[in-house]
C-alpha positions in Angstrom: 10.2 36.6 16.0 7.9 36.4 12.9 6.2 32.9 12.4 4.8 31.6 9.1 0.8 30.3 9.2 2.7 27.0 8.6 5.0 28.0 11.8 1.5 28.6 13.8 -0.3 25.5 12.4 2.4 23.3 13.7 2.8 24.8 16.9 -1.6 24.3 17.6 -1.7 21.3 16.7 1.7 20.0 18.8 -0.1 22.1 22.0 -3.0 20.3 21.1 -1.7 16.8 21.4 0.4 17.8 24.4 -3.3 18.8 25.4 -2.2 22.4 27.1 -5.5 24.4 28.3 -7.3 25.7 25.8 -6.1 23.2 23.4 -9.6 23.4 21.7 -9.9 27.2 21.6 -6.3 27.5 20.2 -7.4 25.2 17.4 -10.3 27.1 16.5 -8.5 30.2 16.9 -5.6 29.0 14.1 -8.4 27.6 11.9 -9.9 31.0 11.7 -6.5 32.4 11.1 -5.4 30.3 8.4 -5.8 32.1 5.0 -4.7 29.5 2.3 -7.9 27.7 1.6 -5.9 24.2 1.4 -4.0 24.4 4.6 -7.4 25.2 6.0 -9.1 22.6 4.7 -6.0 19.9 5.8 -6.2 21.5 9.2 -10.2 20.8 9.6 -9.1 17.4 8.3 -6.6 16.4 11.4 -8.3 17.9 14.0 -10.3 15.0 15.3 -6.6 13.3 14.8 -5.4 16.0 17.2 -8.3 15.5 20.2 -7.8 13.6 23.4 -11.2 11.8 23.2 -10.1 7.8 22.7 -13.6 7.9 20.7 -13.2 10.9 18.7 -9.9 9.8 17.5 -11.8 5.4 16.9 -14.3 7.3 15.4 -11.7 9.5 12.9 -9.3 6.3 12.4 -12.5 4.4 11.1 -13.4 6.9 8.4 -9.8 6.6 7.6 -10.9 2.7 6.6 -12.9 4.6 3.7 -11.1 4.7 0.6 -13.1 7.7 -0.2 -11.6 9.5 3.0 -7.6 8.7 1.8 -8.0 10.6 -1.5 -5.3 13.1 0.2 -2.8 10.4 1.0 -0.3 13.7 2.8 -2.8 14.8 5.2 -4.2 10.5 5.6 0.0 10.2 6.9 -0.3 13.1 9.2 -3.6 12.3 11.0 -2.1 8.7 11.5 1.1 9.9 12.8 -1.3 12.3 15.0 -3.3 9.3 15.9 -0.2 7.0 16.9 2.0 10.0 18.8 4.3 8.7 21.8 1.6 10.3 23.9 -1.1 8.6 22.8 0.4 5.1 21.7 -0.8 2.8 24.0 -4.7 4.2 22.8 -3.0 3.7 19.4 -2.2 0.4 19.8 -5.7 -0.9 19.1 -5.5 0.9 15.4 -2.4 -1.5 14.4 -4.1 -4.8 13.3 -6.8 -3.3 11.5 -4.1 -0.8 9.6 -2.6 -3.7 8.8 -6.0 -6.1 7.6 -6.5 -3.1 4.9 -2.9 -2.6 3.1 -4.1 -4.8 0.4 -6.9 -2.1 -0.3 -4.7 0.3 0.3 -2.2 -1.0 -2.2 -5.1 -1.2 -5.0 -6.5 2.1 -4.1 -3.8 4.4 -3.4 -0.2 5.4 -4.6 2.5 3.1 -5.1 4.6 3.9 -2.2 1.3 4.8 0.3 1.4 1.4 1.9 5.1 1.5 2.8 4.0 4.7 4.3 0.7 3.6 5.6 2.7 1.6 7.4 5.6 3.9 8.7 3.0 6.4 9.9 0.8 3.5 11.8 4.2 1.8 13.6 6.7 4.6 13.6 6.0 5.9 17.1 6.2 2.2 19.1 7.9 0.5 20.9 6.5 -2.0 23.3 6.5 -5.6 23.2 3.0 -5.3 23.0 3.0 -3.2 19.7 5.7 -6.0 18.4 3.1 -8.5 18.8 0.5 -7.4 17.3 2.9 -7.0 14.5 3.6 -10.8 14.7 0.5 -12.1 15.2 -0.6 -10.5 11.8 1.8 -11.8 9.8 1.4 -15.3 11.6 -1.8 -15.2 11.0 -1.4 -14.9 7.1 1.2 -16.9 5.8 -0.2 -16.3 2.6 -0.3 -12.6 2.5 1.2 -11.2 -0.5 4.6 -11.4 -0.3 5.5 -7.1 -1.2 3.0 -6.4 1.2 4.9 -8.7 3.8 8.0 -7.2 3.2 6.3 -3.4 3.8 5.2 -4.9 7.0 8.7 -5.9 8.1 10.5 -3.0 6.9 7.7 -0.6 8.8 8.0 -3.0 11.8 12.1 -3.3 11.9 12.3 0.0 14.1 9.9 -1.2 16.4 11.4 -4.7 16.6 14.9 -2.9 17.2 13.6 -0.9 19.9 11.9 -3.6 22.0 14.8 -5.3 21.4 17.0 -2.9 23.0 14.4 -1.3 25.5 13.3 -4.7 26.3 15.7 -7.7 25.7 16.4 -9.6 23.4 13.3 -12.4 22.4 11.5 -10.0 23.2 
């Protein structure tokens, strides 16, 4: 069965977050074999989205806080969704608040719909109480916060809330 370099690119970078051995080599291995010089470049761009290091990964997620480093909103969606996978969620959990404290830049700096997507990317993959929380506690915190921006946040945060809802209990 023939696969696409897209089909190959996928299938690293999934190993990689299911860290299988040789995660690393296979990565380098699919960087070398990626001929498009834009899918290259995105790939070098999620790796350190990709590694199992909690501090390469904190280190990645604060460039992210650069506006300069969100120029290629796409590939900024995909290392967050890499960053907040179901395996590596409860790590991600610590990136929640502070994607939230920057949607304001992010709305003056970036696309009209990135912070709606900003958003879906940071909170798509929880569901703990925990997660919910730090959802709350945000918005708690700022009453004031701009009232668009609010809504993002809740519509982002209503599969979350639904699923610790029903994983959890209700109030909870």
């Amino acid at each position: 069965l023939p696969f696409s370099e897209e089909d190959r690119t996928s299938m690293a970078m999934v190993l990689a977050l299911h860290q299988v051995p040789e995660w690393d080599r296979i990565l380098q291995i699919q960087t070398e074999n990626i001929q498009n010089p834009d899918r290259k470049d995105r790939f070098i761009f999620l790796r350190p989205s990709l590694d199992p290091d909690p501090g390469t990964r904190e280190a990645f997620f604060q460039e992210l806080l650069d506006p300069e480093n969100r120029e290629k909103e796409p590939w900024v969606l995909s290392a967050l969704s890499n960053l907040h996978h179901p395996l590596r969620r409860d790590h991600a959990r610590s990136f929640i608040r502070p994607s939230l404290e920057i949607l304001e830049e992010i709305q003056r700096t970036g696309d009209i719909f990135f912070p709606g997507r900003w958003v879906g990317a940071t909170l798509g993959s929880h569901n703990t109480p925990e997660a919910a929380e730090v959802v709350r506690g945000f918005l708690d915190d700022r009453p004031d916060f701009p009232f668009r921006l609010r809504l993002k946040v809740l519509q982002g945060a209503d599969p979350l809330f639904r699923a610790v809802e029903i994983l959890h209990g209700p109030g909870t």
